[in-house]
N, C-alpha and C positions, 0 to 999 in steps of 0.2 A: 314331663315326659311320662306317656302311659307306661304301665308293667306290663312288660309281656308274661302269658303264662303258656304251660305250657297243659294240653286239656286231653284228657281220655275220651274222643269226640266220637267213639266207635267203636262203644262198649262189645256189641257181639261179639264184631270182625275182630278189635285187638285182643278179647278172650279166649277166644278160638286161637289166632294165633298163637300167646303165650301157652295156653293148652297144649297144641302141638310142639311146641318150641321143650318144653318141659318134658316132655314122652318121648323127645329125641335125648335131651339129657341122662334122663332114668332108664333109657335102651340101653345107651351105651355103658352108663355102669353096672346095666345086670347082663350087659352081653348081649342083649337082644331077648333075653329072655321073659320080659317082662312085656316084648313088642308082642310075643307069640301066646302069653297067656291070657292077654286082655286088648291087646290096639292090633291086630291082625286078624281078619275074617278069614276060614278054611272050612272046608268040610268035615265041623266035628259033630259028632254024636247029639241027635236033638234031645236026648236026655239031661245033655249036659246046659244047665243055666248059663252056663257064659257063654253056648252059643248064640242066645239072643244077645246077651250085653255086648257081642261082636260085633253085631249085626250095625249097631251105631258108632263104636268107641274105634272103629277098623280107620275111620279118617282123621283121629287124630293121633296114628302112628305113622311113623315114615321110616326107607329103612337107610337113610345117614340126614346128612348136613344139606347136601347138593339137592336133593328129594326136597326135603323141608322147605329150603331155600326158595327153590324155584316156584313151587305152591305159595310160601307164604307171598312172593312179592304180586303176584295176581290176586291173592285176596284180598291186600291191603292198597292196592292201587283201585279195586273194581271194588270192593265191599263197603268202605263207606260212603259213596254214593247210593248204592242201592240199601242200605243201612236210612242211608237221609231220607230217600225217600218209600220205605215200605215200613222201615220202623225195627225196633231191635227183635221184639218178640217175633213177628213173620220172619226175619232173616235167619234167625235156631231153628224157625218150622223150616225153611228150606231143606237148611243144614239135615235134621235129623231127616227129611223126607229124601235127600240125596243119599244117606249113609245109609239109610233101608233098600234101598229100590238096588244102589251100587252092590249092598252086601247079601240080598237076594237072590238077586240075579248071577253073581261069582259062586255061590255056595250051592244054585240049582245048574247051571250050566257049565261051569267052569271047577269039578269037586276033585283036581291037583292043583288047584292052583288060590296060592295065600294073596291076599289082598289088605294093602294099606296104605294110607295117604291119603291127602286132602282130594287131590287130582278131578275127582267126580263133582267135585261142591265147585272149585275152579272153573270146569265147566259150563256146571245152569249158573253160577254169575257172571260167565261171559256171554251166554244165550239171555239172560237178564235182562244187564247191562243193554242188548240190542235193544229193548224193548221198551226204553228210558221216553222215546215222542211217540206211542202208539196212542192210538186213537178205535174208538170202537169202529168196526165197520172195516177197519184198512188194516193190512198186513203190510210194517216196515220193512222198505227195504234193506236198511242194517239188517235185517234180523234174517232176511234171506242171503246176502251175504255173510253174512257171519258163521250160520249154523252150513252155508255149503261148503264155507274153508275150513271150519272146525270140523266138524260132523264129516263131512267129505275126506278128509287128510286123516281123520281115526281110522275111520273104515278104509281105504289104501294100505294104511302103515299095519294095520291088522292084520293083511290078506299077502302084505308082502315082507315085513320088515318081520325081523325075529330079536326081540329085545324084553326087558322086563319092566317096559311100560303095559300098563294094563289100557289098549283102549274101547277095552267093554266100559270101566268106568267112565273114563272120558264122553262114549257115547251115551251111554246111559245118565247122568249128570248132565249133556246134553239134554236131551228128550228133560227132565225134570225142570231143566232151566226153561224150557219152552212152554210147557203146559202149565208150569206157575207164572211165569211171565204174561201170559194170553191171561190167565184168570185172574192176575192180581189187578191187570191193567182193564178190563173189561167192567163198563158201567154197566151197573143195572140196569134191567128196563123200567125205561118211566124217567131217567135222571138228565138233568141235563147238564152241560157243563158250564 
């Protein structure tokens, strides 16, 4: 009888998780205080260095369990597939290329309002994820439904829901998911398949 093991198949996605999963732990025992000095993006003073260090570290804060939770099961459902197939290194570039553009954009548009959680990286892996049979020359249609019921349903819930989801990130992690997904999936010219 073979041994089953048991294998760390999705080193990014399950580090990030446990990342996050840890900074929910150390929230709650400094009170959230630890969420506000380093895992949450706001409008602080460009003098100050941590406002860059925010500008990435804001997605691996959440602010409880239910937060956490609900982020982590979309990344580990959607992540090691696009893990298998882009590879570990491009899926941190993702990563860090969502948590700049996400924490950017909250800190230039949005400067009352604090920002944290995976939510925006959730996003461009679900916009990804569309993007799994694309082919040069043709735009999937997953990818047009998908990004109309995500992307469409942010922008509604934005304009009319009043809650403490943020979905600039959601759209914005959208949008990241899509313009990496087109360029990661697009052959050179000259290549054939």
């Amino acid at each position: 009888m073979k041994k089953i093991s048991i294998t760390y198949n999705s080193p990014t996605v399950l580090t990030f998780v446990l990342i996050c999963a840890a900074v929910v732990v150390i929230g709650a025992l400094t009170g959230g205080s630890l969420n506000t000095l380093l895992f949450m993006t706001y409008h602080s003073s460009l003098t100050n260095p941590l406002t860059y260090v925010r500008f990435f570290t804001h997605v691996f804060g959440h602010s409880g369990w239910e937060h956490f939770l609900g982020n982590a099961t979309y990344l580990l459902l959607l992540g090691p597939m696009l893990e298998e197939k882009y590879g570990s290194k491009t899926l941190w570039i993702v990563i860090g290329v969502t948590a700049l553009a996400t924490g950017l954009v909250n800190y230039i548009f949005f400067p009352n309002v604090a920002l944290c959680g995976a939510s925006g990286v959730v996003f461009a892996f679900i916009i990804m994820a569309s993007f799994t049979g694309f082919r040069d020359g043709e735009i999937p249609l997953t990818f047009i439904l998908v990004a109309t019921i995500f992307i469409g349903q942010q922008v509604l819930e934005g304009l009319f829901v009043t809650d403490n989801i943020s979905n600039m990130a959601h759209i914005v992690g959208g949008a990241v998911g899509s313009v990496l997904g087109y360029v990661l999936n697009r052959k050179p010219r000259g290549s054939r398949r």
